[in-house]
Every structure is written in structure tokens, then in C-alpha cells.
N, C-alpha and C positions, 0 to 999 in steps of 0.2 A: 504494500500500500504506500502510496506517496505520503508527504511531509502534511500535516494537519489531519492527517485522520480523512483525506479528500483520496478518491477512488482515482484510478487510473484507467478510463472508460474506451476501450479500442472502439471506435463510429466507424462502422462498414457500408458504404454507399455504392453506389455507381449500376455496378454489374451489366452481365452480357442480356439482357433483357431486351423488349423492348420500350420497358417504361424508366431505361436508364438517366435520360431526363429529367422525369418526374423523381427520383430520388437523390439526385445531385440539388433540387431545392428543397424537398425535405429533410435533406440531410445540413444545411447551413440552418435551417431552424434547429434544428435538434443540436448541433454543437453551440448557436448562439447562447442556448439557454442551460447548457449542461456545462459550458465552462465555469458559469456561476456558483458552481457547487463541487464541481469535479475536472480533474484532467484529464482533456479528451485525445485522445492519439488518432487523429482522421487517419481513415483506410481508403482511397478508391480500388473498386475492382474495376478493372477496366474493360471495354466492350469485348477484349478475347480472354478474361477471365482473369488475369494477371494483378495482382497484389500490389499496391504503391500506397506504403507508408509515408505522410504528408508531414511539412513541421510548421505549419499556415497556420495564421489565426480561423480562416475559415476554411472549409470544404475547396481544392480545385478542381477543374475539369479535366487536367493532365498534371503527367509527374509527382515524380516521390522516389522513396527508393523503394527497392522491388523486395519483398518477404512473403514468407511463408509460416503456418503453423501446423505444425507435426500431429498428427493425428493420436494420441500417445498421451495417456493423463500423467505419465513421468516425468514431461517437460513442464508439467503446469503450466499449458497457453504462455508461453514466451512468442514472441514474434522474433524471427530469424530471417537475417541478410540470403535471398537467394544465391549472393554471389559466392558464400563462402561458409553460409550456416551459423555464423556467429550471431549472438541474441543482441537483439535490440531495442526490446522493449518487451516489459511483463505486462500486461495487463491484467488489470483485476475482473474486469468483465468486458463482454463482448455485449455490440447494442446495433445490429442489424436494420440497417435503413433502406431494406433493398425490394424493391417492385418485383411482384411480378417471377416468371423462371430465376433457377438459379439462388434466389437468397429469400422467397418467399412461400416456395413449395416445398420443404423438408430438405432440401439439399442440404445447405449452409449447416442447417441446425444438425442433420446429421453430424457433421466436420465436429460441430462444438461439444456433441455428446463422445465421440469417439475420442475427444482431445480435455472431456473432463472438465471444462470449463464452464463457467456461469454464464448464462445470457439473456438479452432480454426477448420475451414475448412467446408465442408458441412454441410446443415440443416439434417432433418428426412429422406425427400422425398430422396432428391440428392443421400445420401450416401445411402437408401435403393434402387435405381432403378440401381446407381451406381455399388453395390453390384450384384444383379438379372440381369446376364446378358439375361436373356429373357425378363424382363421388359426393360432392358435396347436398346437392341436391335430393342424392338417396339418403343420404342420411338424416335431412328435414325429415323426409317422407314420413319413415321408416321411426321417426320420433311425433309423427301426426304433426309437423310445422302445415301450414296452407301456404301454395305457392301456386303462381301459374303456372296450367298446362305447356308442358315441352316436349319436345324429341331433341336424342341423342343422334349424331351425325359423324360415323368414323369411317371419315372421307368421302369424297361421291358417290351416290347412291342414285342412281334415278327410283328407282324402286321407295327406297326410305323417303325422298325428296316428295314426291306425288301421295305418299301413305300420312307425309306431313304433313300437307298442303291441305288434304280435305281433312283432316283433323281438328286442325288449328286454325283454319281459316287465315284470312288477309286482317289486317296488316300484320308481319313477324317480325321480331327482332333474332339477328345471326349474330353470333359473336364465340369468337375462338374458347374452347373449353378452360385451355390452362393462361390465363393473362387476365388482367384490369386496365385498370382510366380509360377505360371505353377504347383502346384500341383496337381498330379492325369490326368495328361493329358496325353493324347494318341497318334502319329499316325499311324492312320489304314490302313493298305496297302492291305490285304487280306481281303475279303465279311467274312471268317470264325473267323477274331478278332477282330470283331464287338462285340463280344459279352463281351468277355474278358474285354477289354476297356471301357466297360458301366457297369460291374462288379465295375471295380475299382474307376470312377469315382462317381457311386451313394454311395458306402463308406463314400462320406463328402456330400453328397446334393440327393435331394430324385427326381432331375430331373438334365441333364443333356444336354449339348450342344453339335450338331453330325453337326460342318462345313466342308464345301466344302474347302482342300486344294488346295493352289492359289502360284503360283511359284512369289516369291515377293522382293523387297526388304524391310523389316524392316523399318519404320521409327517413332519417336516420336516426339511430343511437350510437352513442360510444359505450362499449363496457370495459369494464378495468375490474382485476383481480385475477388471483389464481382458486382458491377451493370457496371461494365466496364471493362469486364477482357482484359484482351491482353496473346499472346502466344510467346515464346520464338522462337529464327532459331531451326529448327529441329533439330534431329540427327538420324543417321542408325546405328542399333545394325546386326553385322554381326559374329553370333553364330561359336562356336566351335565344331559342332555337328551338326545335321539334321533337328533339329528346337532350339527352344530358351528356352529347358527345365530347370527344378530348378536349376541341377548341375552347367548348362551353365550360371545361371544367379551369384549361390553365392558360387560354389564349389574354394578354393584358386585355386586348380588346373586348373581352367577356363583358354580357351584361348580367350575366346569370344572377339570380338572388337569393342570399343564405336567409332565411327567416330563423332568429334563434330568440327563443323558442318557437314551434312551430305553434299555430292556434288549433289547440286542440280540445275536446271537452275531457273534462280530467280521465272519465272513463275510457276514452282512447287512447291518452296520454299511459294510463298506468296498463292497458295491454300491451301499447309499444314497447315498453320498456321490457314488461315479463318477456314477452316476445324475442327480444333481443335475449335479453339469460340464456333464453331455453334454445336459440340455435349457439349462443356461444358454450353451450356446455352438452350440446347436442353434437358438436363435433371434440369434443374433451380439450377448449381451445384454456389457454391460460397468458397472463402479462394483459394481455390489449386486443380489440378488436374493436371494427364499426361494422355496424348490422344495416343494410339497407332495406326497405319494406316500400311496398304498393297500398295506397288505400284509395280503394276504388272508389270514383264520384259517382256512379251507379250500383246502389247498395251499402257503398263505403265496408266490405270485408277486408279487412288486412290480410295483404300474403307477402311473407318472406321473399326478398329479392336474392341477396348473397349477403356472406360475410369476408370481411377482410383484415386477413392476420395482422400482416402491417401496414395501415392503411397509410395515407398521405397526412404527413404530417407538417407541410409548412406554416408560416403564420395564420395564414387565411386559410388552410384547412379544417374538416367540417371534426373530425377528431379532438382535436382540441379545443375546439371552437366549445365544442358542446359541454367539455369539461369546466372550460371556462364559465360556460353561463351555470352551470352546476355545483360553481365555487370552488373550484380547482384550476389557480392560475396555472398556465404556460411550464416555467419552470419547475414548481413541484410537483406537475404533473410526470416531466419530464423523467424528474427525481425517484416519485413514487415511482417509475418502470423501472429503474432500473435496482431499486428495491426490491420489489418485485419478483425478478430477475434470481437475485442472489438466495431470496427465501426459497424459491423451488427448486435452486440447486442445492442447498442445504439439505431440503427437504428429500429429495433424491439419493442425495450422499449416504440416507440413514438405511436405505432395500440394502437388502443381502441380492448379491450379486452371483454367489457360490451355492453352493448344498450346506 
């Protein structure tokens, strides 16, 4: 541990994704407000995967020097010179800033279970089923969550395409299985750009999601905890545009609008929220997540949209946004994960591993 009893926090951002963008500005919030309490060691992984240890006051887009962490809880998470092995930084915890493939689907967190070390946010499982929105989505099911009607799409099908199309009717939304911030999503208006839209989305994933569009409003929660999570007041994102695509989410030019809290009668309000619990603990998720949800303007039934292990964290993200209005500023929000973090590896340390 560094000098004052202040953690020594390795910030992993970048990665080979395609939402590598989106976590190169998540990740300058997260170190803005973590240096306040703690020493942060920024990581980029960079678009082919490679390690670059930073000594910036914030997050760069390039360069560092290039390290590695040995899979091996003997080394106790030291960070090592690729050039020659030699350590160069211990870190007390690792704090995963990463979108999407690669640091959001169980990979990463594999790395940090094999190498014994504490980290923040979901396990293996969580952030891979997290990730898999068709795993993900069985496992709502399979817990009774309400969700829209989908089909499952592993690769071109005309067969599956035409069995989906009178199922689910016009208009659909396509969007790649394993990815977020709305990249590669579709919606489909015409039976004839079907095709098109499954084109684009199997681009990033070799299967794809073909949902039933639902006239809704927008609504989110943040949840925080590991064996007792609780969830944040809502809030409704009300897009600048015809759904809640990338641009809408991080383009400056967005007009999109955060309503926080959303206006809701308390009895919706405190379903939202349940609701959120019961899919963040429906996929055994722990540290953090934000829940997305549909409530329909005809009838107004809530259905779970997805959840997301590590969601987007910059300023103006709806994650801490929501904490914020729930009386959890920024940085001890930040704080609390990475608290977090350390109690469930603690708490893990105590399994018997052996016979």
C-alpha cells in the first residue's frame, strides 16, 4: 500500500473493443475523481490488446511503457516491464474501465482471478452472461424478468430471418449479441432491411439480437453492492433522435435529455428499482451495474431491456448520475467500488480451494 494508508488503484481503459472510445472518456472521469482519495496507475490497453502503463495526470490515447501481469497469485498482481520482466508497479487493486469484448465479458476478470488479485465490479460469470445478451436474456426469462419478445440470430438464416419477421412483426431492432453504446444497431422498418441490419450487426459478433420494437419510455437504474445490492431513483433518457443510438448517446452535438429523477408514480418508481435487484442478482452480478427497462405508453408494463456490468461512466453518465441524485456524490461513489472490490476478494480468499 502507498504512503497515507491511500490504495494504489491500476485504471484499465482502452481495449480492443469497439467501444474503445467510449472508455478512454470514462476512464478520465474515473481517474479525475479517484486520484482524490487514491493512487491511480492508468493502464491503456490498446486496440491490439497490448498493455501501456501511463505516468499522466490523466488517461492518454497512446503511449506508456508496455507491461504485463503474470497470471500467478505468487506474484501478487505486480505489473512487469514487457521488455525484461522487471516489476514496476504493485498494485493494490485493479479497476477495469473497459466497454464492451475483451475487459467487459469475463475475459479481463478471468486474468485477475487467475492472478489473485482484487478488482473492481463483476466476477467471470456476471460480466460474461452480462456481456451475451442471449445468455443474458435467458437468464431474465428463466428468473420470470418481463422482457420483449426476440429471436436469437447465429448468422444468416433466411429460414430464422422470415420465422422472425412474422413473429415479431415490423418495426425491429438488430443489434450485435456480445457489444453496447448502441453500436451496430439497427431499426428495421421494412421486411426488405432485414437483411442489411444483420449484415452490419454480425460485423462485431457472429450472432445477433432481432427485438420486437415497443413504443416506451426509456428508463434506468444504477445498482451498487455485492451480497446486498440496493438501486438508485430511476431516471428516463428521452433521445434526440428515433431511438437512443451512439451519436445520441456521446455525439457533443446531442440533444438527448437525462430527466433525473424520472417522473414516476412512487409505485413504478419502487418496481423499477426491485426490478433492477432482481436482474442484477439474476445474473449473480456484484460491485456495479445499470439496468435498462421499457415502460410501455400503451398499458405502461415494465420489461427489462439489458444490464450492464461496466457501464459508462463519464461525468455526464446516466450511472452516476443516478447515484448522484440518490446522494452519492461522484467521488465516493467512485471510492465505494473500489471498496467494494476489495471486500469480495476478501471474501473469496476465505473458500477452500482444496479437499
Amino acid at each position: 500500500m502507498s504512503t497515507e494508508g491511500r490504495l494504489r488503484v491500476a485504471l484499465l481503459f482502452g481495449g480492443r473493443s469497439g467501444e474503445h472510445e467510449v472508455s478512454l472518456r470514462s476512464a478520465a472521469s474515473v481517474m479525475c475523481a479517484l486520484r482524490q482519495i487514491h493512487d491511480v496507475l492508468p493502464i491503456l490497453i490498446d486496440r491490439n490488446g497490448a498493455w501501456l502503463l501511463q505516468d499522466g495526470e490523466a488517461p492518454a490515447a497512446s503511449g506508456g511503457t508496455p507491461v504485463f501481469l503474470i497470471p500467478e497469485p505468487a506474484d501478487k498482481g505486480r505489473l512487469r516491464r514487457t521488455a525484461d520482466a522487471s516489476m514496476v508497479a504493485a498494485p493494490d487493486v485493479y479497476f477495469p474501465v473497459l466497454h464492451g469484448p475483451y475487459g467487459e465479458d469475463g475475459t479481463i476478470q478471468g486474468l485477475f482471478e487467475l492472478a489473485g488479485v482484487p478488482y473492481v465490479g463483476a466476477g467471470v460469470a456476471a460480466s460474461a452472461v452480462g456481456m451475451d445478451k442471449e445468455l443474458m436474456k435467458a437468464l431474465f426469462a428463466a428468473h420470470g424478468l418481463p422482457q420483449a419478445p426476440y429471436r436469437i440470430l447465429h448468422g444468416r438464416d433466411r429460414a430464422a430471418e422470415v420465422e422472425a419477421l412474422g413473429s415479431l412483426g415490423l418495426p425491429l431492432f438488430v443489434k450485435p449479441a456480445n457489444l453496447g453504446s448502441s453500436v451496430a444497431v439497427t431499426k428495421v422498418k421494412r421486411a426488405d432491411a432485414l437483411g442489411a441490419a444483420l449484415d452490419a450487426a454480425l460485423q462485431y459478433d457472429i450472432k445477433a439480437i432481432v427485438e420486437k420494437a415497443v413504443v416506451a419510455r426509456e428508463l434506468e437504474v444504477s445498482v451498487l453492492g455485492n451480497e446486498s445490492p440496493e438501486a438508485s431513483r430511476p431516471g428516463e433518457i428521452v433521445p434526440d433522435r428515433e431511438f437512443y443510438d451512439y451519436d445520441s448517446k456521446y455525439s457533443e452535438a446531442s440533444r438527448t435529455q437525462l430527466l433525473l429523477p424520472a417522473e414516476l408514480p412512487p409505485a413504478v418508481e419502487a418496481e423499477v428499482r426491485a426490478l433492477g435487484v432482481a436482474a442484477f442478482r439474476a445474473i449473480d452480478a456484484c460491485g456495479y451495474a445499470r439496468v435498462d427497462f421499457f415502460l410501455e405508453r400503451d398499458g405502461a408494463r415494465l420489461l427489462v431491456n439489458e444490464i450492464n456490468t461496466i457501464p459508462g461512466f463519464t461525468s455526464i453518465s446516466m450511472f452516476p448520475k443516478l447515484w448522484e441524485i440518490s446522494g452519492l456524490p461522484y467521488a465516493l461513489l467512485v471510492g465505494r467500488l473500489v471498496q467494494l472490490g476489495l471486500e469480495r476478494h476478501a471474501a473469496r480468499g476465505q473458500l477452500r480451494t482444496g479437499r
